[in-house]
PDBQT receptor file of N, H, CA, C and O in Angstrom, charges set to zero:
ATOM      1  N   UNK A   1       0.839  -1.178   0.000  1.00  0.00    +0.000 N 
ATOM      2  CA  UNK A   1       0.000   0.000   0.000  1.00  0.00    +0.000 C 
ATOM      3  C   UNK A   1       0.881   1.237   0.000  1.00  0.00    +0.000 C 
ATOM      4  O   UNK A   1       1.877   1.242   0.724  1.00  0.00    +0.000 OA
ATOM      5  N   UNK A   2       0.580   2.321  -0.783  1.00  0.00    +0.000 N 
ATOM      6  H   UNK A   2      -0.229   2.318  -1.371  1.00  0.00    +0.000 HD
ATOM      7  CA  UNK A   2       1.623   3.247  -0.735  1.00  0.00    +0.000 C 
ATOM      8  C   UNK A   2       0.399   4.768  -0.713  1.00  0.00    +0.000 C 
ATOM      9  O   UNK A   2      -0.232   5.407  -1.554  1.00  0.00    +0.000 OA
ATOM     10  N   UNK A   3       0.610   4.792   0.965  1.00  0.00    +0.000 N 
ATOM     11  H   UNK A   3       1.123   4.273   1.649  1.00  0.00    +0.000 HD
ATOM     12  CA  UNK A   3      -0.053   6.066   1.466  1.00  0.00    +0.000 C 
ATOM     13  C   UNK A   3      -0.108   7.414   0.256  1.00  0.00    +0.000 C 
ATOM     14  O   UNK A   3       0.891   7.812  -0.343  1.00  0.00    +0.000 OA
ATOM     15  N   UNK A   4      -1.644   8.028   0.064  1.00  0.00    +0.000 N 
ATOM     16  H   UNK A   4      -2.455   7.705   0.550  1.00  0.00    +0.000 HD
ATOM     17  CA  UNK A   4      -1.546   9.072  -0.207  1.00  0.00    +0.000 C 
ATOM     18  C   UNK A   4      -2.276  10.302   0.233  1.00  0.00    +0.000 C 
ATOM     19  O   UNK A   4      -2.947  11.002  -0.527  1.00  0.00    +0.000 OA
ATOM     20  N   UNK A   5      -2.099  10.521   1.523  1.00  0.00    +0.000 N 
ATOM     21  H   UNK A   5      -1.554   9.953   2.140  1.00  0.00    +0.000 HD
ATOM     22  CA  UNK A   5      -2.563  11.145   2.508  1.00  0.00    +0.000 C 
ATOM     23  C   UNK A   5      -2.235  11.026   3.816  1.00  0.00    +0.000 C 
ATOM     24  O   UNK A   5      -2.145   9.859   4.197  1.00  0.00    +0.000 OA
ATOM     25  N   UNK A   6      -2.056  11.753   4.514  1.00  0.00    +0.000 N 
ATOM     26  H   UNK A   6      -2.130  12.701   4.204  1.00  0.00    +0.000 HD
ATOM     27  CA  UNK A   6      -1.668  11.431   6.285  1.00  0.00    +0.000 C 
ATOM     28  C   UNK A   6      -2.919  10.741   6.790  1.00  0.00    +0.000 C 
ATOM     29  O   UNK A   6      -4.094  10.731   6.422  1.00  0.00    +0.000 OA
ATOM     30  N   UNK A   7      -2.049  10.010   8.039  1.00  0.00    +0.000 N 
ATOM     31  H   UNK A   7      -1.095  10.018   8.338  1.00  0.00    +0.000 HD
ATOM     32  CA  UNK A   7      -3.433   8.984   8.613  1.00  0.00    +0.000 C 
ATOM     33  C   UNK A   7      -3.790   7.885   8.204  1.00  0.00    +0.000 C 
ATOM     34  O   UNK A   7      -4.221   7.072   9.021  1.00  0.00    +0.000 OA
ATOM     35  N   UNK A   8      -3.712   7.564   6.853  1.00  0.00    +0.000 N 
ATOM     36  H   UNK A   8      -3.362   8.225   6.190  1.00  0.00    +0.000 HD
ATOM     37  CA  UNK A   8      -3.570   6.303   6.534  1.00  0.00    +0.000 C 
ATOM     38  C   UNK A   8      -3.147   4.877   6.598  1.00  0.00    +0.000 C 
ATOM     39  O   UNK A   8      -3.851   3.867   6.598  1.00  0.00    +0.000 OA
ATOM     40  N   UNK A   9      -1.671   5.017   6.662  1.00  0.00    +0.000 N 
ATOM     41  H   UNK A   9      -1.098   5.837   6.663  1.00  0.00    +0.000 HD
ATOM     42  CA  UNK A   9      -0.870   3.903   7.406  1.00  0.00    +0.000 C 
ATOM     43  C   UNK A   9      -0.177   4.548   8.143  1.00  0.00    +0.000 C 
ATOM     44  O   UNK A   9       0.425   5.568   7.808  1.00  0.00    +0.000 OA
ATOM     45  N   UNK A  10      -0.166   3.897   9.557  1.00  0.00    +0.000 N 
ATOM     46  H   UNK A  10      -0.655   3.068   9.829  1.00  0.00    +0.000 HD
ATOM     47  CA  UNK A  10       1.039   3.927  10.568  1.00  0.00    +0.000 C 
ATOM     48  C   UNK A  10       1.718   3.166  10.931  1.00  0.00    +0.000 C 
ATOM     49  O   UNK A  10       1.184   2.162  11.403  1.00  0.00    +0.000 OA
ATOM     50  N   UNK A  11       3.139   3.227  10.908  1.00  0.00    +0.000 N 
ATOM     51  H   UNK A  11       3.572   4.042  10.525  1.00  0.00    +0.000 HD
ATOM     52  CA  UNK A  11       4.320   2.076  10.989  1.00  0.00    +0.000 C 
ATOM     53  C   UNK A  11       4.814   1.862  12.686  1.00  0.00    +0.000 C 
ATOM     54  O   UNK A  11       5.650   2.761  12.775  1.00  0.00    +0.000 OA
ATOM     55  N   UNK A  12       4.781   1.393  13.642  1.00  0.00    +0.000 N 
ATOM     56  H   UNK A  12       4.102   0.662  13.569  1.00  0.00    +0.000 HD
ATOM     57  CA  UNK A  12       5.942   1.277  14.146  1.00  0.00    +0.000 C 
ATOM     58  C   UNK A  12       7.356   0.651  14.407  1.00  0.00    +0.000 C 
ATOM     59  O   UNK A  12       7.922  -0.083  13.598  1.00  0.00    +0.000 OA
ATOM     60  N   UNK A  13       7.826   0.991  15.529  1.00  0.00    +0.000 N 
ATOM     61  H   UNK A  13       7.366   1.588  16.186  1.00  0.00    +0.000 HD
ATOM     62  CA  UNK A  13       9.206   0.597  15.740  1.00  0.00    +0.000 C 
ATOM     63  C   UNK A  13       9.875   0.520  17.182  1.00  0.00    +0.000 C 
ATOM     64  O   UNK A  13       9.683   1.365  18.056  1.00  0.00    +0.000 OA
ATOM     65  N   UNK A  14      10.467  -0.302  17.283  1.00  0.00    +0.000 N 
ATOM     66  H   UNK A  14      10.623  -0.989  16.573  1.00  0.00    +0.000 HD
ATOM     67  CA  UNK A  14      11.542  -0.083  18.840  1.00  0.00    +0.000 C 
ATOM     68  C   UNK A  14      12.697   0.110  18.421  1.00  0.00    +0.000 C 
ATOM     69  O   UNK A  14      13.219  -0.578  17.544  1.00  0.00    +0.000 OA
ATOM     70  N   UNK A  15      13.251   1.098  19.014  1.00  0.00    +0.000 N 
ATOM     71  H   UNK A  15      12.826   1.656  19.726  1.00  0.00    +0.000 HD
ATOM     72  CA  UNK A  15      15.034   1.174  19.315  1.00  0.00    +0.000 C 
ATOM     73  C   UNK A  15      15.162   1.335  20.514  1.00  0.00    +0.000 C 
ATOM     74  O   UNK A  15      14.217   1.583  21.263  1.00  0.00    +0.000 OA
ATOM     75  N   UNK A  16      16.501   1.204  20.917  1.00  0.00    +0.000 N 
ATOM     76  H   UNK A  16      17.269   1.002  20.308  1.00  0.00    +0.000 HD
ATOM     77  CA  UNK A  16      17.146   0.945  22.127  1.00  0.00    +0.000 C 
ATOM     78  C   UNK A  16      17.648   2.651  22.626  1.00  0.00    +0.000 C 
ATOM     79  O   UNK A  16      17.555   3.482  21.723  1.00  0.00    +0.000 OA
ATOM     80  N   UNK A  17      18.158   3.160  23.999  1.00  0.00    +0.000 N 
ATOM     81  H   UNK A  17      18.234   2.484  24.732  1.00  0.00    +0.000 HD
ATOM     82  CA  UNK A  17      18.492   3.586  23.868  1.00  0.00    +0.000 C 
ATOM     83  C   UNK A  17      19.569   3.527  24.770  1.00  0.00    +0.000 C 
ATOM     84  O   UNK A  17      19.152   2.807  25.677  1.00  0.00    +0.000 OA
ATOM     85  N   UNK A  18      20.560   3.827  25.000  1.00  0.00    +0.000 N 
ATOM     86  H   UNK A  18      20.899   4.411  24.263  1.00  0.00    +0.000 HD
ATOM     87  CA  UNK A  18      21.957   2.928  26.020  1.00  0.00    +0.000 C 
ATOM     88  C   UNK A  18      22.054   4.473  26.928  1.00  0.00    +0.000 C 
ATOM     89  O   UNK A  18      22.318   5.590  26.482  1.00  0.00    +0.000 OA
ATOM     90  N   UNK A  19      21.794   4.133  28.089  1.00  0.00    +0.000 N 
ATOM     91  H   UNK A  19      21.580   3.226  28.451  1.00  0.00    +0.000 HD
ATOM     92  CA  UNK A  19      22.400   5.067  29.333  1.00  0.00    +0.000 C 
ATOM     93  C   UNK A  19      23.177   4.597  29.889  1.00  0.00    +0.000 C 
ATOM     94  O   UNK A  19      23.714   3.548  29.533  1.00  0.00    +0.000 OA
ATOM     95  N   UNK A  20      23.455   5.218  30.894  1.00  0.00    +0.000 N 
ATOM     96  H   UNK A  20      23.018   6.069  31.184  1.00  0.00    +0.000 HD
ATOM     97  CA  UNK A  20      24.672   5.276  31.766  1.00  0.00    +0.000 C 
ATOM     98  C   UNK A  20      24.332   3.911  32.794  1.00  0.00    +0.000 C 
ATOM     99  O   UNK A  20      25.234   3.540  33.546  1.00  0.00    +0.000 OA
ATOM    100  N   UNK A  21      23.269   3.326  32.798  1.00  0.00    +0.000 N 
ATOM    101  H   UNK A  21      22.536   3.627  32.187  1.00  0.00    +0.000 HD
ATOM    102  CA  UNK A  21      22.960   2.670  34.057  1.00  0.00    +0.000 C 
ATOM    103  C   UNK A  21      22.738   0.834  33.080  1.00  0.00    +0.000 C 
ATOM    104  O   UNK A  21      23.259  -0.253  33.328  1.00  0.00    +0.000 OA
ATOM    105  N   UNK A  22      21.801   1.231  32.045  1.00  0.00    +0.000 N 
ATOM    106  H   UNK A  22      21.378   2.114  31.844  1.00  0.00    +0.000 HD
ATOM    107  CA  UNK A  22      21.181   0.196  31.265  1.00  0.00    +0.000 C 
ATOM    108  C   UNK A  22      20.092   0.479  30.183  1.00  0.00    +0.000 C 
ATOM    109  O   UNK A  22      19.399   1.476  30.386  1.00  0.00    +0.000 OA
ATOM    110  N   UNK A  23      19.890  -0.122  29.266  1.00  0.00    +0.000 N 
ATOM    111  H   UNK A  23      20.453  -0.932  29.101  1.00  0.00    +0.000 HD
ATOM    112  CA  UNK A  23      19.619  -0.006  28.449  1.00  0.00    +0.000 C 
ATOM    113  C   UNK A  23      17.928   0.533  28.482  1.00  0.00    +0.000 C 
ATOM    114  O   UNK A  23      17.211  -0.063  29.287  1.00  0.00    +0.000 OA
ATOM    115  N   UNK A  24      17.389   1.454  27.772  1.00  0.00    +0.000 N 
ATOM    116  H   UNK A  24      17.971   1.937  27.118  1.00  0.00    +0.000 HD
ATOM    117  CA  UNK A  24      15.744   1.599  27.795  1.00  0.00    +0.000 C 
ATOM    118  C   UNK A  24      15.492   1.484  26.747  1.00  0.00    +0.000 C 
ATOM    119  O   UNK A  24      16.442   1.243  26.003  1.00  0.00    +0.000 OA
ATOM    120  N   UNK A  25      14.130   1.588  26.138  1.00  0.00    +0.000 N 
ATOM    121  H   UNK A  25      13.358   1.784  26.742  1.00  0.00    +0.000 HD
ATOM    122  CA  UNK A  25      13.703   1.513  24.658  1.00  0.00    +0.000 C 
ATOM    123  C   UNK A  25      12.720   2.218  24.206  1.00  0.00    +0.000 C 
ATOM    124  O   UNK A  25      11.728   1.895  24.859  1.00  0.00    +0.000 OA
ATOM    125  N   UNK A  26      12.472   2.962  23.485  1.00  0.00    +0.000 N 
ATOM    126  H   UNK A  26      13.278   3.225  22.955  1.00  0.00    +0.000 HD
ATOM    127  CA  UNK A  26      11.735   3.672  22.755  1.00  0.00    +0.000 C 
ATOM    128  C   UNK A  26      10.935   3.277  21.740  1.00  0.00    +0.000 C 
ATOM    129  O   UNK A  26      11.458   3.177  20.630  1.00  0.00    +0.000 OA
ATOM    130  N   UNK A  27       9.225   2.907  21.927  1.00  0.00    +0.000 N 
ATOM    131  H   UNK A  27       8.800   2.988  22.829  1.00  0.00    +0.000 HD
ATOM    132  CA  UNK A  27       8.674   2.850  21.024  1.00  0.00    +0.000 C 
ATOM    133  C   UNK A  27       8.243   3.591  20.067  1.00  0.00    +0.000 C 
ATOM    134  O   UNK A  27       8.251   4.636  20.718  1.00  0.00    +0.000 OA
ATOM    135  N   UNK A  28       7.810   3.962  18.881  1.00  0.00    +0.000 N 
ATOM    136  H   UNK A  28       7.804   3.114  18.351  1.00  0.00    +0.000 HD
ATOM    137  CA  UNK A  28       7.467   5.081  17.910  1.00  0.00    +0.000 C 
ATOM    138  C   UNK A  28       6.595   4.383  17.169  1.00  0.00    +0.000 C 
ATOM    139  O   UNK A  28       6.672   3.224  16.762  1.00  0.00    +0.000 OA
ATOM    140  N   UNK A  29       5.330   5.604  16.957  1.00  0.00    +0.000 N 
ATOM    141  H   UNK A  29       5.267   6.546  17.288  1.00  0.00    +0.000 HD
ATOM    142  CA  UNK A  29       3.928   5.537  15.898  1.00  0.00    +0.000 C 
ATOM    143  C   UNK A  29       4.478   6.391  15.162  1.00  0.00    +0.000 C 
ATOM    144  O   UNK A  29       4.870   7.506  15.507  1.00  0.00    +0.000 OA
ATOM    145  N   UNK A  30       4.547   5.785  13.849  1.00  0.00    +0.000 N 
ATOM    146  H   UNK A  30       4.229   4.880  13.569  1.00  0.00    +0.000 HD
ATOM    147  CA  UNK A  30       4.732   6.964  12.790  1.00  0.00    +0.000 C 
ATOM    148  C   UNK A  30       3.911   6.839  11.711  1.00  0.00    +0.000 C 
ATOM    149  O   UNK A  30       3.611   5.667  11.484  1.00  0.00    +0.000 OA
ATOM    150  N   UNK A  31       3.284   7.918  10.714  1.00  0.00    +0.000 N 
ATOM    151  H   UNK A  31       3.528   8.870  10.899  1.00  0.00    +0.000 HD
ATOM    152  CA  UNK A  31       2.517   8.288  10.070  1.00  0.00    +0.000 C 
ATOM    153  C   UNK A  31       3.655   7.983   8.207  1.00  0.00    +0.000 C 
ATOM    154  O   UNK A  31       4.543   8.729   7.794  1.00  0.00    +0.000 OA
ATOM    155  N   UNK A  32       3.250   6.963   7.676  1.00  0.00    +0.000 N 
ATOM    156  H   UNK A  32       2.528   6.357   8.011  1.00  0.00    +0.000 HD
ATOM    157  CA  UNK A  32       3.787   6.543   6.986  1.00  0.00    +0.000 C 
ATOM    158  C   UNK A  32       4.019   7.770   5.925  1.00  0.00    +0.000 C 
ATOM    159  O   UNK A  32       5.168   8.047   5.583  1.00  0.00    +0.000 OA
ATOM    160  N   UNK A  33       2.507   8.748   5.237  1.00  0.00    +0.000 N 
ATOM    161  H   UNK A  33       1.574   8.523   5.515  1.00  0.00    +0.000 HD
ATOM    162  CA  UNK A  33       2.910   9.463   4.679  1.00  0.00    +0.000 C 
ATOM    163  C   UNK A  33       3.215  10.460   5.309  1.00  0.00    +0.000 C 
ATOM    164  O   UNK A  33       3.417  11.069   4.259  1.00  0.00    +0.000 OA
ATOM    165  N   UNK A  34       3.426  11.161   6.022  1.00  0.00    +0.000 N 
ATOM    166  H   UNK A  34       3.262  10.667   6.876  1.00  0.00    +0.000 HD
ATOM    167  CA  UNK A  34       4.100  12.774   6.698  1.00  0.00    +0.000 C 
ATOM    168  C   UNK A  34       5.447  12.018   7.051  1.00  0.00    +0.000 C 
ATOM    169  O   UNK A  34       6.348  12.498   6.364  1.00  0.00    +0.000 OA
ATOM    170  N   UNK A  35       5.796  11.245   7.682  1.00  0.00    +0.000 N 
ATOM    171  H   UNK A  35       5.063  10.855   8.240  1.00  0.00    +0.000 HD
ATOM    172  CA  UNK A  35       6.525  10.489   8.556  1.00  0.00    +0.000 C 
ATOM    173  C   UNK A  35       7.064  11.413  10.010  1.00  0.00    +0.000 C 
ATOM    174  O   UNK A  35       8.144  11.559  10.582  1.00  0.00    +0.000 OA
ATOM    175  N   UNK A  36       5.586  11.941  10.228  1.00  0.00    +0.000 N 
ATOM    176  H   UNK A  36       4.708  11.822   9.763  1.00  0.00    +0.000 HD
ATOM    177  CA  UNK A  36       5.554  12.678  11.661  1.00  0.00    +0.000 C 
ATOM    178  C   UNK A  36       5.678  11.352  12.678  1.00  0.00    +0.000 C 
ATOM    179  O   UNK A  36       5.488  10.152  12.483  1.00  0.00    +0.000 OA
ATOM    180  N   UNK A  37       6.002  11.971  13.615  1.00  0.00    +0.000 N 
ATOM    181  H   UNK A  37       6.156  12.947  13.773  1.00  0.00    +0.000 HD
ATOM    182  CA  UNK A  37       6.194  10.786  14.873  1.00  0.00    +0.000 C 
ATOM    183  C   UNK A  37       4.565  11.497  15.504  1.00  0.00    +0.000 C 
ATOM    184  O   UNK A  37       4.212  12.663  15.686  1.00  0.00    +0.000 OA
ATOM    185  N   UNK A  38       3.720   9.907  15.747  1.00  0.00    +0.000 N 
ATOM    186  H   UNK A  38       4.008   8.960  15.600  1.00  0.00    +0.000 HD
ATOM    187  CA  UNK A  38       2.134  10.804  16.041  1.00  0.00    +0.000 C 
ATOM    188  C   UNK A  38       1.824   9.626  17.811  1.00  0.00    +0.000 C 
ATOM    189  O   UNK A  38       0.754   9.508  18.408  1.00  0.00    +0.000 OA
ATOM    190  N   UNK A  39       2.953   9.079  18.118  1.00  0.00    +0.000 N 
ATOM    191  H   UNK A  39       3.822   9.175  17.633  1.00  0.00    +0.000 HD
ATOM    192  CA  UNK A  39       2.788   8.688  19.567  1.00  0.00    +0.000 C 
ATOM    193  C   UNK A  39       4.662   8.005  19.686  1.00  0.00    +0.000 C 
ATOM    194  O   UNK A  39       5.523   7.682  18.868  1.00  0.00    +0.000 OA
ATOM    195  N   UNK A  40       4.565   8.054  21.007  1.00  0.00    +0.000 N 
ATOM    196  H   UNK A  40       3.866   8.316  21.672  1.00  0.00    +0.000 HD
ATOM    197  CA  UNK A  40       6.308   7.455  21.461  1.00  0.00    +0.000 C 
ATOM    198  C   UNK A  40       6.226   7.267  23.204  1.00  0.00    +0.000 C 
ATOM    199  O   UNK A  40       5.764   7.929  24.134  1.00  0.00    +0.000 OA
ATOM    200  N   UNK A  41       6.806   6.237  23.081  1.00  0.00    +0.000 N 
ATOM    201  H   UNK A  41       7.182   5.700  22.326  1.00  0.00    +0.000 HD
ATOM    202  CA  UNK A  41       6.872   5.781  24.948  1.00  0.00    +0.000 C 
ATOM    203  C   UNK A  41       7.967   5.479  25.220  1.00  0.00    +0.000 C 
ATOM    204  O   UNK A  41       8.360   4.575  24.482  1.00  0.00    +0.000 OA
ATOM    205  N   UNK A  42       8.918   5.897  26.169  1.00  0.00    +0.000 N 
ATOM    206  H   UNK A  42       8.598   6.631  26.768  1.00  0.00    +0.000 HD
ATOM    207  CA  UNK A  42      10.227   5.031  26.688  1.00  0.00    +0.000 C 
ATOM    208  C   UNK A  42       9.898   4.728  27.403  1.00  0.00    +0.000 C 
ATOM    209  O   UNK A  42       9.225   5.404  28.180  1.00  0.00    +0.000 OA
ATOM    210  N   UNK A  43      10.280   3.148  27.600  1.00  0.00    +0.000 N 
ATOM    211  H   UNK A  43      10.828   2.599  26.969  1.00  0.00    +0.000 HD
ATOM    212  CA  UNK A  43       9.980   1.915  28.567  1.00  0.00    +0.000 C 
ATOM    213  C   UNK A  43      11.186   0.975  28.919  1.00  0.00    +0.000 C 
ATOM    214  O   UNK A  43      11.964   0.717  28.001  1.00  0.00    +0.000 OA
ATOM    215  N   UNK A  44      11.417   0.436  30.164  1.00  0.00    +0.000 N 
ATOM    216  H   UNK A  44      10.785   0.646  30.910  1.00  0.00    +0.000 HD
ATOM    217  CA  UNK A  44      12.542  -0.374  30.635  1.00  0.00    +0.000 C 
ATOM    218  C   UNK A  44      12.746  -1.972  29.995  1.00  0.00    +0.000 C 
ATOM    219  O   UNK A  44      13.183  -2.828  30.765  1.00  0.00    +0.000 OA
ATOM    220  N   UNK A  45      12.571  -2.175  29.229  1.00  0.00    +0.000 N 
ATOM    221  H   UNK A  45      12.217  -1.480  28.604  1.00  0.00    +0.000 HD
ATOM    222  CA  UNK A  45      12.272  -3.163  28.708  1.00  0.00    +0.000 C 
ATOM    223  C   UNK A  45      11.313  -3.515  27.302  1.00  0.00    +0.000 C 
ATOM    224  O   UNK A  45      10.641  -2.569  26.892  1.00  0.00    +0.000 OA
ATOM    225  N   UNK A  46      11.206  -4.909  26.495  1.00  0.00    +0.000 N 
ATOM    226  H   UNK A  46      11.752  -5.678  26.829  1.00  0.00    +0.000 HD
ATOM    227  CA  UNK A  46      10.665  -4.879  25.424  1.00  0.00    +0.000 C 
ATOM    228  C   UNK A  46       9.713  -5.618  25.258  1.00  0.00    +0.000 C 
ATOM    229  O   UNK A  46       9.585  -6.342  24.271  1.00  0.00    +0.000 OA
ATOM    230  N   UNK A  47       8.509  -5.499  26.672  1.00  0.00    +0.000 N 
ATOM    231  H   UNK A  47       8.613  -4.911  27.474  1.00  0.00    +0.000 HD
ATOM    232  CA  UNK A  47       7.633  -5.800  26.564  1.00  0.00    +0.000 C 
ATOM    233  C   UNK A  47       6.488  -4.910  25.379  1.00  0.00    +0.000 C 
ATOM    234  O   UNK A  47       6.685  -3.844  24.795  1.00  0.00    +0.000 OA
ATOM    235  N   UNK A  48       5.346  -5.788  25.335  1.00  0.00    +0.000 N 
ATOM    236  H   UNK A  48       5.186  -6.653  25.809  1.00  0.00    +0.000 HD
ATOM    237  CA  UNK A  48       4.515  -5.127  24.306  1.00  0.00    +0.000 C 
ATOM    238  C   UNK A  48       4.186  -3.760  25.199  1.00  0.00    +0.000 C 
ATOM    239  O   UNK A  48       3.948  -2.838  24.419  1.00  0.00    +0.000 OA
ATOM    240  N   UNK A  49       4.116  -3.426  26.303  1.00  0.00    +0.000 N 
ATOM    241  H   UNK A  49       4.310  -4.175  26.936  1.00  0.00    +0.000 HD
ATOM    242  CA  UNK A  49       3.388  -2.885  26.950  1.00  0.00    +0.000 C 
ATOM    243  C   UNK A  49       3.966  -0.995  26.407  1.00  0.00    +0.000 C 
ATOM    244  O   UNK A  49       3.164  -0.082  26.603  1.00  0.00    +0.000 OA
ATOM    245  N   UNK A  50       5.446  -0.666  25.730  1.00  0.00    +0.000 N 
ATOM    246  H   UNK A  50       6.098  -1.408  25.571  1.00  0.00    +0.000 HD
ATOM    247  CA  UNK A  50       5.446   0.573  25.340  1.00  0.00    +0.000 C 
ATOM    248  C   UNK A  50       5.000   0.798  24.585  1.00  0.00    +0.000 C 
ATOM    249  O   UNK A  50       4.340   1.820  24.776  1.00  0.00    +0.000 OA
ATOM    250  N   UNK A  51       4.871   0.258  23.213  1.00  0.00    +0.000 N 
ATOM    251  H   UNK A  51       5.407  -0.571  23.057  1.00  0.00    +0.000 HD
ATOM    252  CA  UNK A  51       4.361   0.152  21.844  1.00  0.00    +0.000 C 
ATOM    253  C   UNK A  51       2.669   0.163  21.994  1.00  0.00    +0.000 C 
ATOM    254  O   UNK A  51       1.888   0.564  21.131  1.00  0.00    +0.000 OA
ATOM    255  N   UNK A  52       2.329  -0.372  23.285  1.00  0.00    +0.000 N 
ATOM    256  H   UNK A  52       2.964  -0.698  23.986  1.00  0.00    +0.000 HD
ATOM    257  CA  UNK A  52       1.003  -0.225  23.297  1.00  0.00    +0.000 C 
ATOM    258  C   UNK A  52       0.464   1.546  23.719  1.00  0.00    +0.000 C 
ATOM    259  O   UNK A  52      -0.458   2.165  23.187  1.00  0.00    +0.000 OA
ATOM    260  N   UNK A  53       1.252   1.954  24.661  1.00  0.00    +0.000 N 
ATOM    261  H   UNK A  53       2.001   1.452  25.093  1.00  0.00    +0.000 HD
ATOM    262  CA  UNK A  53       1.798   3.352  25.257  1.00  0.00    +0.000 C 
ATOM    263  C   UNK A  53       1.424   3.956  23.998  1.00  0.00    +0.000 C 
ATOM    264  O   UNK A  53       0.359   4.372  23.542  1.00  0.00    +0.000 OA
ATOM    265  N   UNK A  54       2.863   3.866  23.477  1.00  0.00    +0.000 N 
ATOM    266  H   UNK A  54       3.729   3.527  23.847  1.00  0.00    +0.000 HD
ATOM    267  CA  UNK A  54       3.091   4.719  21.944  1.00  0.00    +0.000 C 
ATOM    268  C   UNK A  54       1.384   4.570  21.344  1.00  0.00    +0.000 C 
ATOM    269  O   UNK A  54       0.570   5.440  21.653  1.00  0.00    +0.000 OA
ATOM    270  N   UNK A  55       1.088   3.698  20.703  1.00  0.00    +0.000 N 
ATOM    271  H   UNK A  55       1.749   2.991  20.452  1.00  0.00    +0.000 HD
ATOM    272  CA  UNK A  55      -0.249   3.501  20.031  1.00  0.00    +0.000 C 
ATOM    273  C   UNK A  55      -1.051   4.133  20.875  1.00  0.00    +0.000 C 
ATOM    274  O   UNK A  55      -1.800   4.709  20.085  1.00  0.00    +0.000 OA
ATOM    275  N   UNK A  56      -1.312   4.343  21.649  1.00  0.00    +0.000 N 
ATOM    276  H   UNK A  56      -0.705   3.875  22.291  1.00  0.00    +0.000 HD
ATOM    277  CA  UNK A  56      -2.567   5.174  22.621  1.00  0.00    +0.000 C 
ATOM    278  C   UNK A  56      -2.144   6.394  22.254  1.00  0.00    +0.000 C 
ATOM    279  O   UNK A  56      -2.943   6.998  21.537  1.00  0.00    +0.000 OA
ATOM    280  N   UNK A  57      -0.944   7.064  22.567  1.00  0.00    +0.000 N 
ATOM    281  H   UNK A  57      -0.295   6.574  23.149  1.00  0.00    +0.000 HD
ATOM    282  CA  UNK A  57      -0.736   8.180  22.924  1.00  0.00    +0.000 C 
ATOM    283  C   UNK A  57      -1.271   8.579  21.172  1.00  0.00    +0.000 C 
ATOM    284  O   UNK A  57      -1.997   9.556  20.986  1.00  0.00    +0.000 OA
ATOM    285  N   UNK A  58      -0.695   7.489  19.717  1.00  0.00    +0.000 N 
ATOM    286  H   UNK A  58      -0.104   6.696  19.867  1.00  0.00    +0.000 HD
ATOM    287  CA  UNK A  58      -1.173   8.310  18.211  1.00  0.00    +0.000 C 
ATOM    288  C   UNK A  58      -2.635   8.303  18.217  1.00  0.00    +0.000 C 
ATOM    289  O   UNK A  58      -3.299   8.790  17.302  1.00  0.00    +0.000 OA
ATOM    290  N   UNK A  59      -3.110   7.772  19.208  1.00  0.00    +0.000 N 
ATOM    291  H   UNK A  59      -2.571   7.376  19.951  1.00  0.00    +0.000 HD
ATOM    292  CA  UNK A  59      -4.877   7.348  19.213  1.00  0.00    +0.000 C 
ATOM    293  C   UNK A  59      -5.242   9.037  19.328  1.00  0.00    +0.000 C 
ATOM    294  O   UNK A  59      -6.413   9.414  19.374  1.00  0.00    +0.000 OA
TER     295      UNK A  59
């Protein structure tokens, strides 16, 4: 499918992010066509539970 309009498809993703203590992770909702970031959660771990975060917060 190749978005032609915002809102249409949203992608996400986890990356890591490395501190000083241990590692956290960052989930991201992104808006396939703008490729605005439209929700994001950092969470201690890679449970579903940030990505679910993230998805609420693009809700």
């Amino acid at each position: 499918m190749v978005p032609t309009a915002p809102e249409q498809v949203w992608v996400a993703d986890i990356t890591y992010l490395p501190t000083a203590d241990r590692c956290t992770y960052l989930g991201l909702v992104t808006d396939a066509y703008s490729r605005k970031i439209v929700g994001y959660h950092v969470h201690d771990s890679l449970q579903t539970e940030g990505v679910r975060r993230a998805l609420e917060m693009a809700l």
